[in-house]
Rosetta silent file (secondary structure, phi, psi, omega in degrees, C-alpha in Angstrom):
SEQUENCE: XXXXXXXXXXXXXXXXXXXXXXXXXXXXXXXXXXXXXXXXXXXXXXXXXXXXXXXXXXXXXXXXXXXXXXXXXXXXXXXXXXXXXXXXXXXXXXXXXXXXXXXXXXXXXXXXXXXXXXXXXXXXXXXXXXXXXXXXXXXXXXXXXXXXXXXXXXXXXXXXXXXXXXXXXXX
SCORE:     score description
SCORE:     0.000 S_00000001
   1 L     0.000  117.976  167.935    0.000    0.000    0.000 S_00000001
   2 L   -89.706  158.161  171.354    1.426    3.435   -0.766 S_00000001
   3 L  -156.014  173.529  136.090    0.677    6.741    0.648 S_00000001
   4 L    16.174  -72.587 -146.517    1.060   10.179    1.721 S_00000001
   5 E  -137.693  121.491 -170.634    3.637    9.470    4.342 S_00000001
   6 E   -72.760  116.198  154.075    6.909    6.455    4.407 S_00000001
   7 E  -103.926  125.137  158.729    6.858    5.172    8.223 S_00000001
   8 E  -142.715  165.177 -149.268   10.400    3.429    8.470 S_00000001
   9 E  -152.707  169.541  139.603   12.034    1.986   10.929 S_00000001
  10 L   -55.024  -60.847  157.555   15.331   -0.053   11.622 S_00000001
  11 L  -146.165  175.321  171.059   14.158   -2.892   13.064 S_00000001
  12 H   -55.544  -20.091 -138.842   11.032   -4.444   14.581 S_00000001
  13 H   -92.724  -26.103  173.613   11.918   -3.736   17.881 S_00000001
  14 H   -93.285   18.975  170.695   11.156   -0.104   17.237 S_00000001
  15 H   -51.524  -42.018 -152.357    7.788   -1.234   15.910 S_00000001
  16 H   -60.991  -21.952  179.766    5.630   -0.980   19.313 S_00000001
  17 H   -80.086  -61.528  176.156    6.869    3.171   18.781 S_00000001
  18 H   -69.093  -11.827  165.531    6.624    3.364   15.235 S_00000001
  19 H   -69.239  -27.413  132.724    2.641    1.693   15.228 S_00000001
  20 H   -12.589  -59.433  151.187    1.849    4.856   17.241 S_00000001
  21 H   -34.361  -72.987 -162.732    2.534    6.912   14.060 S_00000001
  22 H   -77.466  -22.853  179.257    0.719    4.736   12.067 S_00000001
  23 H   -90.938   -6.124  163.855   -2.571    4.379   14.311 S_00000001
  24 H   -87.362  -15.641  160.963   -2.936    8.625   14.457 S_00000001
  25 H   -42.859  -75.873  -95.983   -2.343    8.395   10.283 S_00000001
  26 H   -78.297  -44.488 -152.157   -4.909    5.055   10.430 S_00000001
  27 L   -89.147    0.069  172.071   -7.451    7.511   12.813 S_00000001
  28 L   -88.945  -22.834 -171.289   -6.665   10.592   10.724 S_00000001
  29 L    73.537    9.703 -179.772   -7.035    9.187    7.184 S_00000001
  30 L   -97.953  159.755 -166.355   -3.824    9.648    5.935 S_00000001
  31 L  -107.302   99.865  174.671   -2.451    7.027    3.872 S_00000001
  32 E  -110.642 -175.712  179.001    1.157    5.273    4.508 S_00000001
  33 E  -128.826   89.192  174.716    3.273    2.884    3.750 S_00000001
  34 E   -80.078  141.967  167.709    5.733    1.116    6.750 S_00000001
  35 E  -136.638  161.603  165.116    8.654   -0.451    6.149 S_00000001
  36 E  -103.466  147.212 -164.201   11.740   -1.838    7.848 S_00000001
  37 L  -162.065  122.209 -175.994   15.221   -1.115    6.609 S_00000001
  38 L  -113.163  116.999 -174.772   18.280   -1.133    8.355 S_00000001
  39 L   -40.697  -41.488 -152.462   20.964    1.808    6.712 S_00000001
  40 L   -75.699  -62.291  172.367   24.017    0.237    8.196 S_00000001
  41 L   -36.415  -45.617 -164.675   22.659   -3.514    7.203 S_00000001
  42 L  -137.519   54.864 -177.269   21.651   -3.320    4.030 S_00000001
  43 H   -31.502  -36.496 -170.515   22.814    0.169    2.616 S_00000001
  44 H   -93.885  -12.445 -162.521   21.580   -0.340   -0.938 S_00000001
  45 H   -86.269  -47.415  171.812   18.431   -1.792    0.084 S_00000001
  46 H   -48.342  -60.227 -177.599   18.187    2.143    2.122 S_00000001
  47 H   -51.462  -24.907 -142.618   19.200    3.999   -0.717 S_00000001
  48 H   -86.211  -67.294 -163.837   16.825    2.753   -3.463 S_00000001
  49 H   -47.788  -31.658  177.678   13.929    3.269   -0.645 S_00000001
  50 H   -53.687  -59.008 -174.989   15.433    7.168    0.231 S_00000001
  51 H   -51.534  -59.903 -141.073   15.769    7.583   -3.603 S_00000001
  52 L   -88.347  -10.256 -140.978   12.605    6.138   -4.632 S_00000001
  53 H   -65.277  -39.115 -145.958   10.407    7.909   -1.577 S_00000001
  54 H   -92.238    9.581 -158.947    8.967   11.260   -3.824 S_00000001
  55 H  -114.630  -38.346 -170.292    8.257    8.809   -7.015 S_00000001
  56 H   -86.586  -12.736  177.526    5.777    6.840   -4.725 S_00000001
  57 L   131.090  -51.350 -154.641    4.077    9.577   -3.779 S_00000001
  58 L   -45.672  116.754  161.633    5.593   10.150   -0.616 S_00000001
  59 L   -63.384  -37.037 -173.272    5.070   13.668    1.356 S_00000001
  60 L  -158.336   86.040 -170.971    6.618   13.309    4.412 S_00000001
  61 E  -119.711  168.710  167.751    8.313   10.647    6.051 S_00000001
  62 E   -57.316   81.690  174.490    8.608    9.182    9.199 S_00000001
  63 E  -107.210  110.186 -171.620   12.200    7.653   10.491 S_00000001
  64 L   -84.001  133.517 -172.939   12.498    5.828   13.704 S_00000001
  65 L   164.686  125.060 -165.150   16.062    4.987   15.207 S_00000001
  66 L  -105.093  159.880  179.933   18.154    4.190   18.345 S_00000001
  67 L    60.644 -111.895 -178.325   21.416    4.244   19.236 S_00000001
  68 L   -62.899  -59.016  174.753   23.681    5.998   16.067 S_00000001
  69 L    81.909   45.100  159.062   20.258    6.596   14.578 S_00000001
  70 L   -79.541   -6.434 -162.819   21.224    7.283   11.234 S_00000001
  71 H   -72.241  -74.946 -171.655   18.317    6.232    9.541 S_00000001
  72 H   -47.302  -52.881  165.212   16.531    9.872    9.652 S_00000001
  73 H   -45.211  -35.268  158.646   19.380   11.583    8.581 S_00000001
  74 H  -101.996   -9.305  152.261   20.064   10.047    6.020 S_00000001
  75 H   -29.210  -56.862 -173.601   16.568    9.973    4.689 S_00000001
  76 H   -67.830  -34.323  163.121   16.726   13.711    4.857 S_00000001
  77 L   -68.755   20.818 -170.412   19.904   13.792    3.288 S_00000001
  78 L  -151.119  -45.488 -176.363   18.557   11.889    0.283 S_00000001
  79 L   -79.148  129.104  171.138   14.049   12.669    0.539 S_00000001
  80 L   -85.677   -6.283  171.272   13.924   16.552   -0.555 S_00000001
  81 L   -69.837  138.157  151.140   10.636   16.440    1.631 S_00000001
  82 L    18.215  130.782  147.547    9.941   16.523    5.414 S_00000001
  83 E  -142.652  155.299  167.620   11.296   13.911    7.534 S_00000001
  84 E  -110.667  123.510  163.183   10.759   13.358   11.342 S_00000001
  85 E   -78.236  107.042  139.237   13.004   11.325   13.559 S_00000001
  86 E   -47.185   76.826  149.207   11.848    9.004   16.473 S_00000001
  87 L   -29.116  118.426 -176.414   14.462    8.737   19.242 S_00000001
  88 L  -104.871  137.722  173.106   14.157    5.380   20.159 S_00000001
  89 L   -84.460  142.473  167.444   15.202    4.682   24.039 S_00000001
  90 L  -140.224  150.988  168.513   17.762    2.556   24.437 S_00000001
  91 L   -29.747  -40.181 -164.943   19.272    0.586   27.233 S_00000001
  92 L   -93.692  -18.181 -174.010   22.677    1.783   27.217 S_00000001
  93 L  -160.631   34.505  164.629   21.797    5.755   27.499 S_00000001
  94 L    51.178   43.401 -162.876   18.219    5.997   27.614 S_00000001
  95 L    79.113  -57.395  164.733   17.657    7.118   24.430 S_00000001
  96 H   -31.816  -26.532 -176.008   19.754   10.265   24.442 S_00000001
  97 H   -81.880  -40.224  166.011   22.230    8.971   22.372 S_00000001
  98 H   -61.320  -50.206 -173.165   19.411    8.298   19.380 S_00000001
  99 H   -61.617  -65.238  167.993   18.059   11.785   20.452 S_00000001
 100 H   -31.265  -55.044  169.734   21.693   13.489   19.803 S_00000001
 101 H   -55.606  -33.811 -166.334   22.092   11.873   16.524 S_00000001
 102 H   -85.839  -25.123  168.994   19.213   12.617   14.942 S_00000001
 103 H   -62.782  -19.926 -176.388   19.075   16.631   16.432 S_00000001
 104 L  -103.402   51.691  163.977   22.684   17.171   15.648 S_00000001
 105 L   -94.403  175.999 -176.494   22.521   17.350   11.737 S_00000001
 106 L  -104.836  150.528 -169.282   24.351   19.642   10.028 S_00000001
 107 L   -33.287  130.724  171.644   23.520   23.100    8.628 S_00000001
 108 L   101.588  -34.563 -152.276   21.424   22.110    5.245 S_00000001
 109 L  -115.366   42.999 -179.246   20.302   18.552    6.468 S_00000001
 110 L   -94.855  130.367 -170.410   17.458   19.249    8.951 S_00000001
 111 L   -77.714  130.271  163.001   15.583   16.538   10.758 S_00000001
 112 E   -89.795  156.132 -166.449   12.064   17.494   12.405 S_00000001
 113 E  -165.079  124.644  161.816   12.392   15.520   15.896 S_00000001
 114 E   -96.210  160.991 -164.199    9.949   14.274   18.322 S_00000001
 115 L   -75.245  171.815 -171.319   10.845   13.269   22.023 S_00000001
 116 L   -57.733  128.313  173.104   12.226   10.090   22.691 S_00000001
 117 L    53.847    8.213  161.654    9.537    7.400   21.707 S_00000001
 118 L   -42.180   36.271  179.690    7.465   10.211   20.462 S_00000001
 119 H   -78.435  -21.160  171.780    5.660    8.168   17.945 S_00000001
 120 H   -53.933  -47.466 -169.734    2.161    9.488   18.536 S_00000001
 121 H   -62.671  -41.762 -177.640    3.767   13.066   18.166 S_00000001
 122 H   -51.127  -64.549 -159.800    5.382   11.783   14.779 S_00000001
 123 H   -80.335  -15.787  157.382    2.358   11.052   13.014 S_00000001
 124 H   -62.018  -23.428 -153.967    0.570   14.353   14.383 S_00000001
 125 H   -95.427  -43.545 -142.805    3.566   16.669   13.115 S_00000001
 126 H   -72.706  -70.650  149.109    3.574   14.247    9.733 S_00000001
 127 H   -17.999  -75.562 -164.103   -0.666   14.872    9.762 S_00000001
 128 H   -69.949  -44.357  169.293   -0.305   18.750   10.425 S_00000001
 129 H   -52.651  -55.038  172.462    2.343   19.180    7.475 S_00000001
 130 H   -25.254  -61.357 -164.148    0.031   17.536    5.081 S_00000001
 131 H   -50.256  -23.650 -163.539   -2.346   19.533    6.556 S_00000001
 132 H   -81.541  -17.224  178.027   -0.790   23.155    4.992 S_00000001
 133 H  -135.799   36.393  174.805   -2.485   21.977    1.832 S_00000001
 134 L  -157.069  101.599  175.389   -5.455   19.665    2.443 S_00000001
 135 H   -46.100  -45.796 -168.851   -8.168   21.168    4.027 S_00000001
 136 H   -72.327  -26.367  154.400  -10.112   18.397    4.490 S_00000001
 137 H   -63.792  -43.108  143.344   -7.339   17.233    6.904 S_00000001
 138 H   -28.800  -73.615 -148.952   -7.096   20.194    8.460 S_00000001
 139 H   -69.099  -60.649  168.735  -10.951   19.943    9.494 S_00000001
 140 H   -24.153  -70.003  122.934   -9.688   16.397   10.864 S_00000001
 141 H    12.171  -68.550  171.349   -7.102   17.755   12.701 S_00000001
 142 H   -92.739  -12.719  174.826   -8.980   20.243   14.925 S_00000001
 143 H   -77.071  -36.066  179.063  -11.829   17.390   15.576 S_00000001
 144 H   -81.391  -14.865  171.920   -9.090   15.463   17.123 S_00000001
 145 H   -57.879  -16.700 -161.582   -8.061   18.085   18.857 S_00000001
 146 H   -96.184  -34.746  165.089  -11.380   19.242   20.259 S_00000001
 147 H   -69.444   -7.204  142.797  -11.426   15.327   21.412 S_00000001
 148 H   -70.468  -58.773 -163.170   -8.446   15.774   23.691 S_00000001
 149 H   -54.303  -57.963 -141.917   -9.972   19.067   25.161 S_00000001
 150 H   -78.310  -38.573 -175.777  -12.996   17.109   25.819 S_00000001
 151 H   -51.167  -59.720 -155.232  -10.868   13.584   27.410 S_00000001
 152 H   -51.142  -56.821 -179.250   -9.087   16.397   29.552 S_00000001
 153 H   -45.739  -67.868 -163.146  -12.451   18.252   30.734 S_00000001
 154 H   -53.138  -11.415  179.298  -13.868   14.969   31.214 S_00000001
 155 H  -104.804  -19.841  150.536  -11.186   13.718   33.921 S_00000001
 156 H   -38.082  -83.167 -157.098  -11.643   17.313   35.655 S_00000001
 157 H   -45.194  -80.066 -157.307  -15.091   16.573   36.110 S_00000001
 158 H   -55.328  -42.170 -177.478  -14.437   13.433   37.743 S_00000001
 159 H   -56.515  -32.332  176.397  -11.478   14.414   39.752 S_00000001
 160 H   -57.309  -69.240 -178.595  -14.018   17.083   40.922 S_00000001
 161 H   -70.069  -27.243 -179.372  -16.779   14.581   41.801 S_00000001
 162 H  -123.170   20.234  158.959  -15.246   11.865   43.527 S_00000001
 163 L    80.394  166.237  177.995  -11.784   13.959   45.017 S_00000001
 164 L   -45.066  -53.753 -172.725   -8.118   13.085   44.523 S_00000001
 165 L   -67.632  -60.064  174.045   -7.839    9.909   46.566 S_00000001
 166 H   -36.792  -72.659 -160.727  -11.033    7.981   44.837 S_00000001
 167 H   -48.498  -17.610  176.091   -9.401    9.141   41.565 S_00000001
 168 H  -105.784    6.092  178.880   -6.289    7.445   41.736 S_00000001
 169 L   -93.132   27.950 -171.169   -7.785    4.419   43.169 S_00000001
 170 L  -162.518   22.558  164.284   -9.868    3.972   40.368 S_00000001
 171 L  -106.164    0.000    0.000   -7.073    4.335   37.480 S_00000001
């Protein structure tokens, strides 16, 4: 399936992060494609996808990646489009090491960047870019937002009716 917006990843492992992405696309309507690809592993197998991204269609994509966390970078050094990085946490430095690579490209080569496991965040900034030219997205867009205001109100209320203590007994 092609779309809108390339979700890619390194390996499965960042899937449970990158599927985040893809269910505010899924509830949003925009139309992707994920794949896994690992830069260092299989370099040519990277390029051709990097190369190939604006021929499929692609608008914006997504690149998820821990530790050097080259994968967004060099998307962006290759996609003339958008790209967002996921810092993926990792074991050995909690993610920070993934966040530093992908914020610390160099002058020409810039990376859009969501927090650490930020995949939810991903597919809203990927959604709101779209968004500068599709109205109908757009419209989307502020309905989910007006459905967060409303989650938020609604746990007000309740903290209100049954007090602090109730309320955390009852998450």
């Amino acid at each position: 399936m092609s779309g809108k917006v390339g979700i890619v990843m390194g390996s499965d492992s960042d899937m449970p992060i990158m599927a985040k992405a893809a269910e505010i696309l899924d509830e949003l309507g925009v139309p992707y494609e994920m794949t896994i690809i690992s830069a260092h592993r299989e370099p040519d197998v990277f390029f051709e996808y990097a190369k190939s991204a604006e021929a499929k269609g692609f608008k914006v994509i997504i690149a998820g990646a821990g530790m050097a966390a080259h994968l967004p970078g060099m998307c962006a050094a290759i996609f003339p489009m958008p790209v967002i990085g996921i810092p993926m946490h990792t074991t050995s430095l909690g993610g920070r090491d993934s966040l530093y690579s992908i914020v610390q490209m160099p002058s020409g080569i810039p990376v859009a960047t969501v927090a650490i496991n930020g995949g939810a965040n991903a597919g809203l900034l990927a959604a709101k870019i779209l968004a500068t030219s599709d109205d109908a997205l757009l419209a989307r867009l502020k309905d989910y937002s007006e459905k967060l205001k409303k989650q938020v109100e609604a746990k007000d209320a309740k903290l209100k009716e049954i007090g602090y203590k109730e309320y955390l007994n009852n998450k």
